[in-house]
C-alpha positions, 0 to 999 in steps of 0.5 A: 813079959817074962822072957825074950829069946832068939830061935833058930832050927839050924843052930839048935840042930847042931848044938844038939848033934854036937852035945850028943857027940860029946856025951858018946863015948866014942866018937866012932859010937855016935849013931847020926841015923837016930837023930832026927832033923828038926820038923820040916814046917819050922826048919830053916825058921828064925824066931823070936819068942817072947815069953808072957804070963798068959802066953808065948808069942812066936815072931818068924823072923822071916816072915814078920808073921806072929803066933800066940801060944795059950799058956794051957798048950804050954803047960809041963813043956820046957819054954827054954831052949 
C-alpha cells in the first residue's frame, strides 16, 4: 500500500467551485454555468481509495462495495485529489 485517502464528490465539488472562485478575477466574472457537476454514477459517493503498486482499490463507503482498478487504466491519471 502506497497511499489511503478519503473521497468525497460533494466536498470535491465545491473545493473545485471555490478554487475557481478564487482564481476569477472578479467574483461577478465567475461563470457557474461552465462547471459541471460531478458524474451522476459517483455523486453523493464516499470512498475509500487505497493506492497499491499494481492497483487502486475504490471502497463505496456507503455501500461497503470495493472496485480494483488495474494499474494499466490508471497510467498518466492523477491518482491525487
Amino acid at each position: 500500500v502506497k497511499q489511503v485517502n478519503f473521497y468525497d464528490d460533494d466536498v470535491r465539488f465545491w473545493q473545485n467551485w471555490h478554487n475557481r472562485s478564487a482564481a476569477a478575477e472578479a467574483p461577478t466574472a465567475v461563470h457557474t454555468s461552465s462547471f459541471s457537476s460531478p458524474a451522476p454514477s459517483t455523486k453523493g459517493r464516499h470512498f475509500l481509495v487505497i493506492c497499491c503498486l499494481n492497483k487502486a482499490i475504490f471502497l463505496d463507503l456507503v455501500t461497503m462495495r470495493g472496485r480494483d482498478v488495474p494499474k494499466q487504466e490508471l497510467d498518466n491519471k492523477s491518482l491525487h485529489w
